[in-house]
N, C-alpha and C positions, 0 to 999 in steps of 0.2 A: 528576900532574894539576895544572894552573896553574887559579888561579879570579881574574877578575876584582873590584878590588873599585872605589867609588868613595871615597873620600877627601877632606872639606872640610877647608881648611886656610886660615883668618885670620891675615895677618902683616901687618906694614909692609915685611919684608926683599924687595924686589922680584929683589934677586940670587938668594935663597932660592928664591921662588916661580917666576923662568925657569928654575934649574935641575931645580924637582922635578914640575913642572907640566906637565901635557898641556891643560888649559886653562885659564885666568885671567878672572874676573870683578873690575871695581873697581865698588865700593861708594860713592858720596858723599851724604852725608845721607842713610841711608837706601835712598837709588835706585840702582839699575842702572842703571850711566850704560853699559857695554860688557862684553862675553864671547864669546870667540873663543878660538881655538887660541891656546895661550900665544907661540907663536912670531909670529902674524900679528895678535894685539894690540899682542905691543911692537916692531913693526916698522913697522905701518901702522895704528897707532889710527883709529879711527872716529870717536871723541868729540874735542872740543877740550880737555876737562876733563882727558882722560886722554893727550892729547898732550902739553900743559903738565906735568901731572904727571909724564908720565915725562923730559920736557926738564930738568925741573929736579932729577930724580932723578941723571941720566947724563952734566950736567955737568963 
């Protein structure tokens, strides 16, 4: 018998978090700036905040 569970997980490793992640929220001061499918966050951000950040991450 499989039981679902859910799992918060706070990291900077954004490598980390695409490979263990089914969805991905980023954090800035505070606020939710975006949260999505981890796969269609870091593919087609929402945010500008979090586009930048991952540009600069993935260079």
């Amino acid at each position: 018998m499989s039981k679902d569970y859910t799992i918060i997980i706070v990291t900077h490793n954004l490598f980390q978090a695409r490979r263990i992640s089914d969805y991905t929220a980023f954090i800035l001061d505070g606020e939710l700036v975006e949260y999505g499918k981890t796969n269609e966050v870091f593919s087609n951000p929402k945010d500008i905040r979090t586009k930048e950040y991952l540009e600069g991450m993935y260079c």
